[in-house]
C-alpha positions, 0 to 999 in steps of 0.5 A, spaced: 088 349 065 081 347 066 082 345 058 087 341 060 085 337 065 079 335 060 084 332 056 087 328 062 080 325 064 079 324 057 085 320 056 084 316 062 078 314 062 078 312 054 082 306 058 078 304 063 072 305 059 074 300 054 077 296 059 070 295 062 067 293 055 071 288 055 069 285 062 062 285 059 062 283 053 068 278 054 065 275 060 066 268 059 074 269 057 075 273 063 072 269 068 076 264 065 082 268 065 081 269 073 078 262 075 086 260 073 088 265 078 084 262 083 079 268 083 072 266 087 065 267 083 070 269 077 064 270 073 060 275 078 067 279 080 069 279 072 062 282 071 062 286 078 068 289 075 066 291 069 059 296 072 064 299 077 069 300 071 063 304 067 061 308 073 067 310 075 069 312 069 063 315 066 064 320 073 071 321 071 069 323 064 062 327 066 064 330 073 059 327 076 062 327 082 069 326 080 072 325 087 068 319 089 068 315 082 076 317 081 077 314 089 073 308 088 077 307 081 084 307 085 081 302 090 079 297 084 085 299 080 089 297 087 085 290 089 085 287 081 094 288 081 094 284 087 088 279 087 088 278 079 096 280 078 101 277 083 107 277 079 111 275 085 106 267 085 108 266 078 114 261 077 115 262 069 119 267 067 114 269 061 109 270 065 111 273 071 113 278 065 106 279 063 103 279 070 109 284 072 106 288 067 100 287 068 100 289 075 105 295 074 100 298 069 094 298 074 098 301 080 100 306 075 092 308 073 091 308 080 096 313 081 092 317 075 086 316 079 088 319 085 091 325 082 085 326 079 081 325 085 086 332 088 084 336 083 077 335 083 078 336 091 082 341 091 078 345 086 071 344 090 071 351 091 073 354 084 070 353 077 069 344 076 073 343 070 067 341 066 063 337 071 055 336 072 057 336 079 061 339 083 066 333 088 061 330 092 066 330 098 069 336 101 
């Protein structure tokens, strides 16, 4: 099973990852996407963002400290669908969609992540998965 939760966190964060390579490398275009969200400091929050996608998945995917890079990611997944994604603020069906879908795929990966942070807090007392560290709650 530690294999298999390798490859879980492997998938998972092959996403957020690259989701924050794209928050610092396409910073401007995102900053813009959220200005017309109505996103304050659109510029520092797109690059804010992106250093703690980073983080947070490299904790995922090296297990260190797993839990808490797993939490803190199901926080910003949570905050960027209802700040970044409020489907419900959109009066054009197309794009009420595409913030729906949006919306529906960070709460989804934020599901991920707390499923993710169970096993590495539950396993805090057995073999890590794979980690460099074991979870840094318990």
């Amino acid at each position: 099973m530690d294999a298999v939760q390798l490859i879980a966190r492997i998938m998972f964060v092959y996403l957020i990852v690259g989701s924050a390579i794209g928050h610092l490398t396409q910073t401007a275009a995102m900053a813009a996407y959220g200005e017309s969200r109505g996103l304050p400091s659109a510029k520092a929050a797109v690059q804010v963002s992106g250093v703690a996608l980073l983080l947070g998945g490299l904790s995922v995917l090296l297990g260190i400290w797993g839990d808490a890079g797993a939490l803190g990611l199901a926080l910003l997944l949570v905050i960027t669908a209802v700040s970044m994604h409020g489907f419900w603020k959109d009066s054009d069906p197309q794009a009420k969609q595409m913030e729906m879908v949006q919306f529906n795929k960070d709460i989804a990966l934020a599901g991920g992540a707390l499923a993710l942070y169970v096993t590495f807090y539950i396993d805090a007392t057995g073999s890590y998965f794979w980690t460099i560290t074991g979870p840094l709650f318990n």
